[in-house]
Backbone as CSV, one residue per row, in Angstrom:
resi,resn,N_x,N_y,N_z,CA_x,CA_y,CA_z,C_x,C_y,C_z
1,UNK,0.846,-1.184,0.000,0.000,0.000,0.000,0.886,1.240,0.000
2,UNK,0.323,1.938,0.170,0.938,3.598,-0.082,0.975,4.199,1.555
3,UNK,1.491,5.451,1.862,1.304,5.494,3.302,0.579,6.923,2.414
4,UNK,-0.488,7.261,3.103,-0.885,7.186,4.598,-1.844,5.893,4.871
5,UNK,-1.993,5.218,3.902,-3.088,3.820,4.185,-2.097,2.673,4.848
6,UNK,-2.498,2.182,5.847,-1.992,1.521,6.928,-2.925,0.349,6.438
7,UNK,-1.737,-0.935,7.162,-2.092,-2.062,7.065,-2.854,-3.311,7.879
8,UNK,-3.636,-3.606,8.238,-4.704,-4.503,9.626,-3.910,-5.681,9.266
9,UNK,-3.338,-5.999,10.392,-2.448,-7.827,10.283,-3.071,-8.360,10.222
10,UNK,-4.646,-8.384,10.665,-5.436,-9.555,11.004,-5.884,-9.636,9.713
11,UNK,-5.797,-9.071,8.411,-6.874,-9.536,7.646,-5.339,-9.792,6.291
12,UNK,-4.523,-10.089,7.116,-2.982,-10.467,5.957,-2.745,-12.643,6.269
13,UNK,-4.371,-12.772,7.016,-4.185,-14.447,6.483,-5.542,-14.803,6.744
14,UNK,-6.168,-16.042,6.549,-7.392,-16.600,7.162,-7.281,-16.751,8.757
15,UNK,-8.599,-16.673,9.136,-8.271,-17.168,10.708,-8.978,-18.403,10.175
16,UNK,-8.637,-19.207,11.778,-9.106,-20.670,11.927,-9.829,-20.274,13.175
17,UNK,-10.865,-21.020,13.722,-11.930,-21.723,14.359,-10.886,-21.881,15.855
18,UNK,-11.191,-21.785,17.161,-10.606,-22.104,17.877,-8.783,-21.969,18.491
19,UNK,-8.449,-20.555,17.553,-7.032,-19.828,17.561,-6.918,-18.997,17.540
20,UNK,-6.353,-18.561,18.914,-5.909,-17.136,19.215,-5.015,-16.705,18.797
21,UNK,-4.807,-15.396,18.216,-4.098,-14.744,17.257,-3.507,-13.679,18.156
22,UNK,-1.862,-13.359,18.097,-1.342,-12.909,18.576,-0.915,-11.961,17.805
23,UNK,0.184,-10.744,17.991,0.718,-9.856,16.888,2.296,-9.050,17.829
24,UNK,3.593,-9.373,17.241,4.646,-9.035,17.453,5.303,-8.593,16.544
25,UNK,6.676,-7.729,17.250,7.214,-6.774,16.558,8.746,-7.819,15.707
26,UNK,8.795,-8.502,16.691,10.174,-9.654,17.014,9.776,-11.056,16.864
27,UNK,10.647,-12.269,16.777,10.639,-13.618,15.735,10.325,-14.030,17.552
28,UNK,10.979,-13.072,18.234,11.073,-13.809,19.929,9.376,-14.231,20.362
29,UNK,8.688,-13.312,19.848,7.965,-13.518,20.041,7.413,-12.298,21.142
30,UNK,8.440,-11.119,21.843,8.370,-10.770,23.222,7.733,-9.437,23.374
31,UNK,8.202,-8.989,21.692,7.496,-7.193,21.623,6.294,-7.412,20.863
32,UNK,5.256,-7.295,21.895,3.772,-6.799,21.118,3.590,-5.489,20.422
33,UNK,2.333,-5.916,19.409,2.472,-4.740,18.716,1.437,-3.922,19.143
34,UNK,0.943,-2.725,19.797,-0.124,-1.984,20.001,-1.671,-1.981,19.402
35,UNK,-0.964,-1.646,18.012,-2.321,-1.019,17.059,-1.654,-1.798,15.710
36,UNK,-2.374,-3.087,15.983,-1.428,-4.273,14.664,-2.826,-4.205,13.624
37,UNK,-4.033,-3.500,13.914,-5.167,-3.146,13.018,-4.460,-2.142,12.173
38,UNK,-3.675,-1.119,12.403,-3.103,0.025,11.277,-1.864,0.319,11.757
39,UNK,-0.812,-0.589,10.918,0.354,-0.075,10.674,0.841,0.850,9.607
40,UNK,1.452,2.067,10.321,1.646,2.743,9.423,3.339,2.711,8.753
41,UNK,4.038,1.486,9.328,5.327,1.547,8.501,5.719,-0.064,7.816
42,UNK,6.169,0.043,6.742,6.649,-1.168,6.226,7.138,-1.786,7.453
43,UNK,7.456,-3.633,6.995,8.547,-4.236,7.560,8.437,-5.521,8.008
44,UNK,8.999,-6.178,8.813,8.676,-7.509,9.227,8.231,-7.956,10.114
45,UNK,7.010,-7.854,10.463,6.125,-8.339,12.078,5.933,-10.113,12.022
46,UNK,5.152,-10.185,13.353,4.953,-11.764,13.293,3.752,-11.930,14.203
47,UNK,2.918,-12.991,13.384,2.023,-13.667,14.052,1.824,-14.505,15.006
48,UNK,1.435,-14.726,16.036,1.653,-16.125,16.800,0.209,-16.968,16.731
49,UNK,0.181,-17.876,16.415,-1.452,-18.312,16.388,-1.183,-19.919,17.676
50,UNK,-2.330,-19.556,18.510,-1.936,-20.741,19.363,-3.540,-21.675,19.881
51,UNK,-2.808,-22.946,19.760,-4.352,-23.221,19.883,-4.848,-23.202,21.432
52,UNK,-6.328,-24.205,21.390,-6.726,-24.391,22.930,-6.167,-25.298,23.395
53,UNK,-5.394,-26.021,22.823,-4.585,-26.890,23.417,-3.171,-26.170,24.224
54,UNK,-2.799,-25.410,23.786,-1.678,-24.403,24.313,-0.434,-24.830,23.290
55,UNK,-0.997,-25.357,21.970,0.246,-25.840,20.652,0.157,-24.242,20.269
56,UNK,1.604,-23.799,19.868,1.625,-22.436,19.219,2.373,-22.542,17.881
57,UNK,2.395,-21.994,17.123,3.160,-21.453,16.095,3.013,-19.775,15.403
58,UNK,4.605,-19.189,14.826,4.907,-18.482,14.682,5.355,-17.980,13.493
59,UNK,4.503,-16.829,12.798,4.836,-16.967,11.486,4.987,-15.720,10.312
60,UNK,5.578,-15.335,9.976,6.558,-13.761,9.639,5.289,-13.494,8.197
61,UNK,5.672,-12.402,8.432,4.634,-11.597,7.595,4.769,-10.247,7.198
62,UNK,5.775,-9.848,6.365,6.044,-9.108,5.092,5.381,-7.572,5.062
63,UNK,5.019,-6.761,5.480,4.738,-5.193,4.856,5.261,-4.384,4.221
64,UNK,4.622,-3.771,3.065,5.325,-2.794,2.307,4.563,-1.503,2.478
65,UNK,4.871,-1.020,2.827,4.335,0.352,2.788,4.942,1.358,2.391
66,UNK,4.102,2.173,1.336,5.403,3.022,-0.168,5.553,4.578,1.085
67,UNK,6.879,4.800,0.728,6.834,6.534,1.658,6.271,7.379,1.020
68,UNK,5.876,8.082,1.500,5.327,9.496,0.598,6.141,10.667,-0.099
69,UNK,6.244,10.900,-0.762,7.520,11.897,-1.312,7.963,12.590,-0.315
70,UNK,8.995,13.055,-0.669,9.835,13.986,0.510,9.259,15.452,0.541
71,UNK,8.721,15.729,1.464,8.318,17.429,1.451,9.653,18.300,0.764
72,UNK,8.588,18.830,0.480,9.727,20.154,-0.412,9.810,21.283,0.157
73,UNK,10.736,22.242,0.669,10.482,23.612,0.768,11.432,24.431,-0.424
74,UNK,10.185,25.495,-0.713,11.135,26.602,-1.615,11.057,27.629,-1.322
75,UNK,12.178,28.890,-1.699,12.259,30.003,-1.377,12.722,30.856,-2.518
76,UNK,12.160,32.086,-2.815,13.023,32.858,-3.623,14.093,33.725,-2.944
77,UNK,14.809,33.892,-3.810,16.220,34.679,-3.642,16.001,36.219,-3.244
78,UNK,14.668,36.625,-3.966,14.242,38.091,-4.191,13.002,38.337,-3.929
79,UNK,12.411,39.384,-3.103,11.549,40.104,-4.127,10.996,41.319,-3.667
80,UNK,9.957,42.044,-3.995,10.003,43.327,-4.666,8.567,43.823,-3.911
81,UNK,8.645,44.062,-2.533,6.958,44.485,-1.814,6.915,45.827,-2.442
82,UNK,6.477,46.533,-3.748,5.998,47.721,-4.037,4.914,47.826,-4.659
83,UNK,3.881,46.845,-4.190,2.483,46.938,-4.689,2.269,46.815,-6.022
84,UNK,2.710,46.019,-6.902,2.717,46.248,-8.479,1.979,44.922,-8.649
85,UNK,1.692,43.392,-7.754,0.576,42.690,-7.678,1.925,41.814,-8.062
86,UNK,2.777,42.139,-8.622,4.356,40.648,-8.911,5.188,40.570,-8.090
87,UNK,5.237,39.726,-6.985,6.188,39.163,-5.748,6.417,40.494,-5.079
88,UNK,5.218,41.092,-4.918,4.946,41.561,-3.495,5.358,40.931,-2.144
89,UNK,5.494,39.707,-2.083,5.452,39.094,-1.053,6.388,37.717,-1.300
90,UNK,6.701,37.648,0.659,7.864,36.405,0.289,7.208,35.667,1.049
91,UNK,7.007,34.123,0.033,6.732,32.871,0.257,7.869,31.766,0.901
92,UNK,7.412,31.354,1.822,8.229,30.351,1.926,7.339,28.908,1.531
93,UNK,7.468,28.085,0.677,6.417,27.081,0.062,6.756,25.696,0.753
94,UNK,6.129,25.500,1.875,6.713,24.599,2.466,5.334,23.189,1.843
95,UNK,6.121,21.939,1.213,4.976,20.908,0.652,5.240,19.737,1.007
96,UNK,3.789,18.903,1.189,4.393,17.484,1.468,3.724,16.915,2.971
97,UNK,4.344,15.717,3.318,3.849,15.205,4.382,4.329,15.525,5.696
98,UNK,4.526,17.154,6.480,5.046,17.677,7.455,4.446,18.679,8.110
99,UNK,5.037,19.431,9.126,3.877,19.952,9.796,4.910,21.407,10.046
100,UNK,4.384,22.502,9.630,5.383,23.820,9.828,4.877,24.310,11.424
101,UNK,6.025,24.589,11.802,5.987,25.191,13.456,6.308,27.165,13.142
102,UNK,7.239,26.751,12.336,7.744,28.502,12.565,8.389,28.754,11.206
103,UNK,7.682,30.560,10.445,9.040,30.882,9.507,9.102,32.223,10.189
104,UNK,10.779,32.479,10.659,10.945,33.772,11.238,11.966,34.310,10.239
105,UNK,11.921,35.635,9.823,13.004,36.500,8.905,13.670,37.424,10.131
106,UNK,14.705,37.672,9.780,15.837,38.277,10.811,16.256,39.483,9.999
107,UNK,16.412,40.840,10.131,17.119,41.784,9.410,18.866,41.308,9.719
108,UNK,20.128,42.346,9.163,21.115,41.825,9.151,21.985,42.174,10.393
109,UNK,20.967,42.463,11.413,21.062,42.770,12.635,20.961,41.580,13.753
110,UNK,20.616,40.913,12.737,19.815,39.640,14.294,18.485,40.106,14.636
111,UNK,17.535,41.082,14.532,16.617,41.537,14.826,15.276,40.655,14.287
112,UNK,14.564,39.906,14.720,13.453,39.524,14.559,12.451,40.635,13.782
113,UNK,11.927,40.626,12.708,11.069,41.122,11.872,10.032,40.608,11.094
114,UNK,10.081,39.116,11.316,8.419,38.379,10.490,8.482,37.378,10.975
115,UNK,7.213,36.956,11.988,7.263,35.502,12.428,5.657,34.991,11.887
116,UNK,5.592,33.556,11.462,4.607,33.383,11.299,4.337,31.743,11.332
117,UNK,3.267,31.464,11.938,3.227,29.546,12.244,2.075,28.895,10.766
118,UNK,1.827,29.787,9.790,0.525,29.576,8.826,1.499,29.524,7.510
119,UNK,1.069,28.178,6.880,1.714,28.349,5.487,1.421,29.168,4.336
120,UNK,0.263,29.724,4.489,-0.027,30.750,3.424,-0.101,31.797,3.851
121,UNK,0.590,32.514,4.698,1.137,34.010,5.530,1.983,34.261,4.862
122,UNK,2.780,35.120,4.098,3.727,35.116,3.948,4.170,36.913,3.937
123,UNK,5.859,37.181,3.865,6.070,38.313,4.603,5.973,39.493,3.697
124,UNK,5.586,40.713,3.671,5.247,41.406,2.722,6.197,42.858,2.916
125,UNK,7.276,42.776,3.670,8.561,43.412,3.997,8.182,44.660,4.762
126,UNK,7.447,44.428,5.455,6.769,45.166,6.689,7.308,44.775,8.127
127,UNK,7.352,45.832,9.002,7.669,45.465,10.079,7.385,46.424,11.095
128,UNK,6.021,45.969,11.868,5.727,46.935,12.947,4.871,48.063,12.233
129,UNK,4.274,47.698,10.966,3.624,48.552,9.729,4.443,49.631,9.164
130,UNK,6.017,49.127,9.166,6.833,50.475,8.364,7.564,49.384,7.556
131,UNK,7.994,50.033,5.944,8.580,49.559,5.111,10.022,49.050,5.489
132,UNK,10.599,48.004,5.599,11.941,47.119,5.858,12.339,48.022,4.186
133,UNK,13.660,48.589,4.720,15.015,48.942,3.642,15.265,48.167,2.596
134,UNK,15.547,48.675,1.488,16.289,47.052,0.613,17.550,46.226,1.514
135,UNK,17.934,45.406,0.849,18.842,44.614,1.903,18.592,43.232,2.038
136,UNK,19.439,42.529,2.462,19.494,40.997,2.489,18.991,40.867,3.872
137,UNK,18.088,39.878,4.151,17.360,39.175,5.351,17.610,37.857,5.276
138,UNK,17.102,37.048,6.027,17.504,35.789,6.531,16.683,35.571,6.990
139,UNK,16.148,33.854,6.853,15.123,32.956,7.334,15.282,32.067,7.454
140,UNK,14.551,31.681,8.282,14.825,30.243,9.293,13.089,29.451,9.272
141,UNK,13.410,28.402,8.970,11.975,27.756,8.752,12.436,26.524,9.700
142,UNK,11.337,26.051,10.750,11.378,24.739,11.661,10.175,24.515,11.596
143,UNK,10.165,22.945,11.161,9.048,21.837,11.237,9.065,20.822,11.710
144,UNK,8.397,19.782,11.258,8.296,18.741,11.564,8.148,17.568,10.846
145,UNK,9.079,16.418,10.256,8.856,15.507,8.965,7.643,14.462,9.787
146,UNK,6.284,14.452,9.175,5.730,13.797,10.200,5.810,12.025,9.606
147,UNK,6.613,11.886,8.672,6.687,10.558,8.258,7.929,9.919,8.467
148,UNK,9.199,10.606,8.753,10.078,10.028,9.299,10.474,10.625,10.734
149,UNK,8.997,11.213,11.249,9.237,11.493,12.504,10.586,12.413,13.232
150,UNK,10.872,13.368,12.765,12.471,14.177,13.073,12.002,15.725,12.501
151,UNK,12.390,16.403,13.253,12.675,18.115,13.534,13.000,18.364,12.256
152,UNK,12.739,19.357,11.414,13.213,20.309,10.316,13.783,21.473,10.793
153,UNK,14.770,22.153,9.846,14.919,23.375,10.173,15.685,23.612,8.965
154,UNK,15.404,24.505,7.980,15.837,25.037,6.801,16.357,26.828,6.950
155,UNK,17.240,27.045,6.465,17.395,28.884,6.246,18.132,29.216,4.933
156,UNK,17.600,30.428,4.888,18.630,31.016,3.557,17.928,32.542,4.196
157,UNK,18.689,33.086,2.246,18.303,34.084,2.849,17.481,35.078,1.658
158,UNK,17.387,36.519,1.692,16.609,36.749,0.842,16.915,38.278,0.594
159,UNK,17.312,38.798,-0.427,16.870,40.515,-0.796,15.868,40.828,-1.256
160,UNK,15.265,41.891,-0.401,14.071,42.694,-0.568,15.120,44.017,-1.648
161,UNK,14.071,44.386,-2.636,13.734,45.193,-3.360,13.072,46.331,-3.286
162,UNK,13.678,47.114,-3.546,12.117,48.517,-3.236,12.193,48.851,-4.495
């Protein structure tokens, strides 16, 4: 399957009549699996099926689950807030399967001048409602990859135009 569609172990064989069905992470048999109805990552789990007799057996079972493309972020190099309706405004295009926490722009001061947690906010070279100088700024974007689970944090930087 594809992710985000997760996989139910129980319905990856027939059951039988009178066998309890177990679900592990390990061949040991020792790490249970939580939520073995929707796995959301490929790999190799295992079944234990045991009867009422207390006979068990143990038996490996295969998942593929496709990743989802890699989020993308883009940025332009430039642009030009003088109301003319063409890159008025700086995008940071953050795409994909992740979760944005923060894009903050810095003047060449270190000075905090655009913070924003919304992906379609973007900075329009304002600050405090007065026009930011031409000049190179800097941005810092932190997220979150929510499919390989780990912190983002991207920067560059950017000249505004007047």
């Amino acid at each position: 399957v594809d992710f985000p569609t997760t996989v139910d172990l129980t319905k990856t064989f027939v059951h039988k009549p009178g066998i309890t069905y177990s679900y592990f992470k390990d061949a040991a048999g020792a790490d249970e699996i939580n939520n073995y109805r929707a796995l959301k990552y490929g790999g190799t789990y295992y079944v234990k099926a045991t009867s009422g007799q207390g006979c068990s057996d143990l038996a490996k079972v295969n998942v593929v689950i496709h990743p989802p493309p890699p989020y993308t972020i883009v940025a332009p190099n430039a642009f030009t807030p003088n109301n003319d309706g063409i890159n008025d405004r700086f995008p940071v295009v953050f795409d994909g399967l992740a979760t944005l926490k923060t894009v903050k722009i810095y003047d060449r001061y270190g000075r905090l001048v655009y913070n924003s947690t919304a992906r379609t906010t973007y900075w329009d070279g304002t600050y405090k409602g007065h026009n930011m100088p031409t000049g190179v700024y800097y941005w810092v974007l932190d997220g979150y990859d929510d499919y390989n689970q780990v912190e983002i944090t991207k920067a560059g930087s950017i000249t505004l135009l007047r």
